[in-house]
C-alpha positions in Angstrom: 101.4 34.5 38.2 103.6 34.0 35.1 103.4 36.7 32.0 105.3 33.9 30.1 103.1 32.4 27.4 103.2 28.4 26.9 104.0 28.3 23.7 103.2 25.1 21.1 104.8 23.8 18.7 103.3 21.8 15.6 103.5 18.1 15.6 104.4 18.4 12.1 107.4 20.0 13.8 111.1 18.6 13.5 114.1 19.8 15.6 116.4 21.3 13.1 115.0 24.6 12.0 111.8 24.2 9.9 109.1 25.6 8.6 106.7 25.8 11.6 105.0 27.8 14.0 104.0 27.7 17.5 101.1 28.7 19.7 100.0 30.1 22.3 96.5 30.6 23.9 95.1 33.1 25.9 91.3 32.8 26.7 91.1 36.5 24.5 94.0 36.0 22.3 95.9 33.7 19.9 99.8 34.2 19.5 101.2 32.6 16.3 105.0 33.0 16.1 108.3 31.1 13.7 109.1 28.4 15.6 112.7 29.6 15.1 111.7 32.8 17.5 111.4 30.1 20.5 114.5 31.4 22.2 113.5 35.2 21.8 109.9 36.0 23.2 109.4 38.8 22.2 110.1 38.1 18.8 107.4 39.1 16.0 103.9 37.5 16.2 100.4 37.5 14.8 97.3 37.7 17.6 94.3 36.8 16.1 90.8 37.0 18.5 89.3 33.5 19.1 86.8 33.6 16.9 89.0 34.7 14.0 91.3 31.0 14.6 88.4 29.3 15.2 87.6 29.7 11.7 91.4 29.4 9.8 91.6 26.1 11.9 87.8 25.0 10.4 88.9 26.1 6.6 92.1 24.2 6.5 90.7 21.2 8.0 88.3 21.7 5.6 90.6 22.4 2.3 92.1 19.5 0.7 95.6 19.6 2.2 98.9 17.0 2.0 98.7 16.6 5.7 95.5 16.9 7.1 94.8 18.5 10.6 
């Protein structure tokens, strides 16, 4: 098996070096990451538990945002 994580990336994304991050799941962890780390994986990251994402995901779909989830 694989250690590479699939990561991600936003649909919000564009292909010239934004502002966005990428994702990747584990069924214990959550890796958050620059988008403009792609090519370096072991570049700096968050890892949040589940539960933790869970509820960042269920507050900014519930803020008042420009582009909603």
């Amino acid at each position: 098996m694989s250690n590479k994580l699939a990561w991600l990336k936003s649909s919000y994304s564009d292909n010239v070096g934004g502002n966005c991050i990428e994702v990747a799941t584990l069924p214990d962890v959550i890796h958050v990451r620059d988008s403009k780390l792609e090519l370096r994986e072991r570049g700096p990251r968050l890892t949040i538990p589940p539960q933790t994402w869970g509820r960042f995901i269920a507050e900014l779909r519930a803020s008042s945002l420009e582009h909603p989830l």
